[in-house]
KETI-706683 format. One record per residue: residue in one letter; x, y, z of N, C-alpha, C in turn; residue number from 1. Coordinates in Angstrom, 2 decimals, padded with zeros to 5 digits. Example, Ala and Ser with C-alpha at 12.3 -4.5 7.8 and 13.67 -1.06 7.14 Angstrom:
REM residues 2
NODE   mike       n_u       n_v       n_w      ca_u      ca_v      ca_w       c_u       c_v       c_w   dovex
NODE      a    013.19   -005.69    007.80    012.30   -004.50    007.80    013.20   -003.30    007.80       1
NODE      s    012.85   -002.25    007.08    013.67   -001.06    007.14    012.90    000.03    007.87       2
//
This chain:
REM residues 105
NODE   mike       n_u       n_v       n_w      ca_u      ca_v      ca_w       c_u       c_v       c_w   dovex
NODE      x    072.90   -031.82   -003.63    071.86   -032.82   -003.42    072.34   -034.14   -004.04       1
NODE      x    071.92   -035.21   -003.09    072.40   -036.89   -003.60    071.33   -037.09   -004.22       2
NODE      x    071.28   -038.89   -004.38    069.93   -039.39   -004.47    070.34   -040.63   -003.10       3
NODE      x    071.17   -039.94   -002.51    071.18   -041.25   -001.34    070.18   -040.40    000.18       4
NODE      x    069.54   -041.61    000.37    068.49   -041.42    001.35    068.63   -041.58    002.89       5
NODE      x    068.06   -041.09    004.22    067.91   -042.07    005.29    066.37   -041.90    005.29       6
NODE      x    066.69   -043.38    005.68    064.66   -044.03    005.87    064.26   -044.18    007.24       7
NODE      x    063.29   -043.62    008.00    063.50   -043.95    009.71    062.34   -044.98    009.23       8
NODE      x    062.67   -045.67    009.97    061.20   -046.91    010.95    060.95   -047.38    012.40       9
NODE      x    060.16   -046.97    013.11    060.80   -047.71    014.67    060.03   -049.26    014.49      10
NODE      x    060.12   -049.59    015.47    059.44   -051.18    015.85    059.70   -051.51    017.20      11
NODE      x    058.72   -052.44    016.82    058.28   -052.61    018.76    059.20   -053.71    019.63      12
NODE      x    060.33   -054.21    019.18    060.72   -054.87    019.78    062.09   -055.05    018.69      13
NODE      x    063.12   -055.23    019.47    064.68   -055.47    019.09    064.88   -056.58    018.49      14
NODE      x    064.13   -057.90    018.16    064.37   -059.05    017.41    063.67   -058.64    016.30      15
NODE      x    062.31   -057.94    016.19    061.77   -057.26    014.64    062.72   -056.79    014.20      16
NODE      x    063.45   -055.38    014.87    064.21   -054.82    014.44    065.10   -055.67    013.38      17
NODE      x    065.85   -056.29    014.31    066.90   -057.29    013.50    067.03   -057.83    012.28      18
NODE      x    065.62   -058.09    012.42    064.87   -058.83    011.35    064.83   -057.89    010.23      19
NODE      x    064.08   -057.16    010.20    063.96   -056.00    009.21    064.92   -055.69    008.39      20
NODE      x    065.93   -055.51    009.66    067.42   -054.88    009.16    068.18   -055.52    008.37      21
NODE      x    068.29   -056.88    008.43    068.62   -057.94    007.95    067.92   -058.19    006.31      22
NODE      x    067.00   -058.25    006.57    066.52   -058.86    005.36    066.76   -057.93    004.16      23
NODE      x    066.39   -056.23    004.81    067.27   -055.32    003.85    067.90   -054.91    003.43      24
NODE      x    068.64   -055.55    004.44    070.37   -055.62    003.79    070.79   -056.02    002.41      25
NODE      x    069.79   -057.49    002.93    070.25   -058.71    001.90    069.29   -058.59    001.31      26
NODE      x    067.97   -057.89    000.59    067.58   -057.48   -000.56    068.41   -056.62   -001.31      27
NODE      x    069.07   -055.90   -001.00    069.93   -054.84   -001.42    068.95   -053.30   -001.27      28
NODE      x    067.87   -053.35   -000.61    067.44   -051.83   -000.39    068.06   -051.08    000.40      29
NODE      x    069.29   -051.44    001.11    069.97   -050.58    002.34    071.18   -051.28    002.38      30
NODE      x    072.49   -049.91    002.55    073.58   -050.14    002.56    073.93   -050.58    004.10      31
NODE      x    073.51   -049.92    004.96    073.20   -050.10    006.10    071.99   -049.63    006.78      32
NODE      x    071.86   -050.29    008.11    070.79   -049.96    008.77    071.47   -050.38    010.02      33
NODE      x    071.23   -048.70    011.01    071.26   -048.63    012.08    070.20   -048.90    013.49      34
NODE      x    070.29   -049.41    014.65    069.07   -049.96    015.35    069.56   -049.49    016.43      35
NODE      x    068.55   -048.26    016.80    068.77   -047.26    018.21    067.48   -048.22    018.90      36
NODE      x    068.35   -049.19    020.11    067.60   -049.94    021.30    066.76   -048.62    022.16      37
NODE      x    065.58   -048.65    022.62    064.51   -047.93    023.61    065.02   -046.48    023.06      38
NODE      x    063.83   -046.62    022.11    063.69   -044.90    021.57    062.14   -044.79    022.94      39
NODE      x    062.02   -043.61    023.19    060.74   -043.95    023.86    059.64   -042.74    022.97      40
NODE      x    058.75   -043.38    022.36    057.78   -042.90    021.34    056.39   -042.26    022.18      41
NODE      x    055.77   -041.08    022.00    054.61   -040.43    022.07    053.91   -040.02    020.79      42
NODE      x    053.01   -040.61    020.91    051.62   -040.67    019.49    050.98   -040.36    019.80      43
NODE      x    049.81   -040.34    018.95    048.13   -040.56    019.17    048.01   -041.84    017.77      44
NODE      x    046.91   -042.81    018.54    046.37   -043.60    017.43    045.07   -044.12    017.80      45
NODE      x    044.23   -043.86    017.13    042.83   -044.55    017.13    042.43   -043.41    018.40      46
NODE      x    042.43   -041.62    018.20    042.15   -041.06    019.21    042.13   -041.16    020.32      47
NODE      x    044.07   -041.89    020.80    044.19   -042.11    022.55    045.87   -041.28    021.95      48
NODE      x    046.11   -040.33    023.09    047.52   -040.33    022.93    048.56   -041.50    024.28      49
NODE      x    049.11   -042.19    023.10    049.96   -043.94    023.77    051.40   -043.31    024.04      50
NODE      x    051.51   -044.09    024.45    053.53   -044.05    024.37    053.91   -045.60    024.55      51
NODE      x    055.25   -045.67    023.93    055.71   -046.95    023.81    057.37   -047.02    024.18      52
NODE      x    057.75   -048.00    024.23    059.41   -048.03    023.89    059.57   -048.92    023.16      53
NODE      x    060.40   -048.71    022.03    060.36   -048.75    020.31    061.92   -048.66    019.91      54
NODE      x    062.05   -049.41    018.80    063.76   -049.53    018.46    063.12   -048.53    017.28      55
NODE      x    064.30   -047.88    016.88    064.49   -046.81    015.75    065.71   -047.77    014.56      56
NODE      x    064.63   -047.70    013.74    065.88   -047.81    012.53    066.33   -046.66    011.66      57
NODE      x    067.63   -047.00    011.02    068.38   -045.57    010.97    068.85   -046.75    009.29      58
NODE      x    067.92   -046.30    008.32    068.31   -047.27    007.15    068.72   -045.99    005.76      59
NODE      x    070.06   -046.57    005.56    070.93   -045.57    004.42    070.32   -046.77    003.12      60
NODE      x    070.04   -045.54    001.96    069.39   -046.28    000.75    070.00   -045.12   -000.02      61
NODE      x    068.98   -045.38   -001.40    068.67   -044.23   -002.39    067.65   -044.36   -002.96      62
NODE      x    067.06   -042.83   -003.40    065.87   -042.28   -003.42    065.59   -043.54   -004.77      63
NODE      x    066.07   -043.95   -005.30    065.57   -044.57   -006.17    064.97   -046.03   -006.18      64
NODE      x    065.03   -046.63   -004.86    064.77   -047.71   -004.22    063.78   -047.68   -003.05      65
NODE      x    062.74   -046.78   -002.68    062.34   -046.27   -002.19    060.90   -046.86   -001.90      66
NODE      x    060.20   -046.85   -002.87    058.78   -047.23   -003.47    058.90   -049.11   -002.82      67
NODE      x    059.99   -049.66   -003.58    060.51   -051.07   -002.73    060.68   -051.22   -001.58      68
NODE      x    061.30   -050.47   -001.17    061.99   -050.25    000.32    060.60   -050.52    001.04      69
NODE      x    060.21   -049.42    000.91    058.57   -049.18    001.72    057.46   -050.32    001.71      70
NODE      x    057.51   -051.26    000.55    056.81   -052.59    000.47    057.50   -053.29    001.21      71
NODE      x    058.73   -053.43    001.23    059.16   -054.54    002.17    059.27   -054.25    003.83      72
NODE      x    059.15   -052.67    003.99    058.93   -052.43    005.35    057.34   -053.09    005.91      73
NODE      x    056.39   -052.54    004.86    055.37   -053.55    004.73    054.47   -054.68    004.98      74
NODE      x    055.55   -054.81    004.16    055.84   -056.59    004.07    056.35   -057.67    005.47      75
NODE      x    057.23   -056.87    006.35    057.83   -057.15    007.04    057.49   -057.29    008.69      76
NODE      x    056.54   -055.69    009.03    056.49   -055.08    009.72    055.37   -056.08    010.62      77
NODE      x    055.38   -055.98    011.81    053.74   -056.30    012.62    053.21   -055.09    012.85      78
NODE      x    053.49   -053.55    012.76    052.63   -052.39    012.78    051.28   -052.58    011.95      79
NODE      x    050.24   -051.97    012.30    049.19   -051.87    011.19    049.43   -050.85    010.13      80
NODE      x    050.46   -049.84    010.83    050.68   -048.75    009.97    052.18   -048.16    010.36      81
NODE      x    053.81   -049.25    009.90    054.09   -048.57    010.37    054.98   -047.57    009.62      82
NODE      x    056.01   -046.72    010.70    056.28   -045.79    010.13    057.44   -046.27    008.79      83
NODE      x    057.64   -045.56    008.07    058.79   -045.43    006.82    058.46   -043.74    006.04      84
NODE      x    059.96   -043.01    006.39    059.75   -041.84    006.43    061.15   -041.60    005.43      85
NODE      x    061.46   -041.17    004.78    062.40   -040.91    003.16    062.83   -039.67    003.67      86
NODE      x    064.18   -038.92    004.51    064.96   -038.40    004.27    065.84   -037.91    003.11      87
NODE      x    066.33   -036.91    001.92    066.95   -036.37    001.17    068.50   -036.66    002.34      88
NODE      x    069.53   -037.06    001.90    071.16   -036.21    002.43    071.36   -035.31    001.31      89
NODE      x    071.44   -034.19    001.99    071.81   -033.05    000.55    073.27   -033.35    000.62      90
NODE      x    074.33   -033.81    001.59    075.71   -033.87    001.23    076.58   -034.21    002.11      91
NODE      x    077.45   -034.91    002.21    078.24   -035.93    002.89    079.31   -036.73    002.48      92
NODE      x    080.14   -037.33    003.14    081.46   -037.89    002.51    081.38   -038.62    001.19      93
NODE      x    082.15   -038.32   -000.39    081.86   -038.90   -000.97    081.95   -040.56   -001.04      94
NODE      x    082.85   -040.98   -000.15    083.69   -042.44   -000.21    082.56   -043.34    000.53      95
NODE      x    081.90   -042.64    001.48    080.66   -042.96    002.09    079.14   -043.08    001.17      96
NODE      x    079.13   -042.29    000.57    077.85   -041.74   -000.06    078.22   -043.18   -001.32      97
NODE      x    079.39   -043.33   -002.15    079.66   -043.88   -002.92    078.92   -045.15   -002.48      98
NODE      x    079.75   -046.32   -001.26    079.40   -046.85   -000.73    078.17   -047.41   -001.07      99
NODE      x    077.51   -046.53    000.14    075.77   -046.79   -000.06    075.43   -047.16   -001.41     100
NODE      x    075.60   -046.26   -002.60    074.91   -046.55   -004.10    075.08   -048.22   -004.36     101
NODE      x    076.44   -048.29   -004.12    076.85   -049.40   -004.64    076.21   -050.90   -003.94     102
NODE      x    075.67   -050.64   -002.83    075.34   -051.47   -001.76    073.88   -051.80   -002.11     103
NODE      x    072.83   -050.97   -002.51    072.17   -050.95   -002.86    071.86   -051.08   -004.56     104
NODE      x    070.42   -052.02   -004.87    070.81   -052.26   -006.34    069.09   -051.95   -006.13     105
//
């Protein structure tokens, strides 16, 4: 077990995305963040089941930046509620894993 994380978030449009991705970069909550263009999403919200097409973020952190992370998704987001979901990596390349820590402060 690490303490390095993946965080999913989708969003509704590929310039949010960007945005997001960006800014967490350069806070230092994410070593990287990946942006999967037309995820296509099925919910329920406000008792209708919706569907959308939605960018997926794919954001490498650590568990210890987390609580932040999630304010600035927040902070960031036009969702009313949106997602930020904290993945464990129990184990993976160390030169990689290293990486991330260091990327993140």
């Amino acid at each position: 077990m690490t303490d390095k994380t993946v965080v999913l978030s989708t969003c509704g449009s590929l310039e949010e995305a960007q945005s997001i991705a960006r800014t967490l970069v350069e806070r230092q909550l994410a070593g990287c963040v990946n942006i999967v263009p037309q995820v296509q999403s099925v919910y329920r919200w406000q008792g209708e089941v919706e569907s959308a097409t939605e960018c997926l973020l794919i954001i490498k952190s650590t568990s210890g930046v987390f609580e932040r992370l999630r304010d600035a998704v927040r902070e960031l987001h036009s969702y009313e509620v949106p997602e930020c979901i904290e993945l464990a990596i129990e184990d993976g390349d160390v030169s990689y894993l290293d990486w991330i820590g260091a990327s993140v402060r």
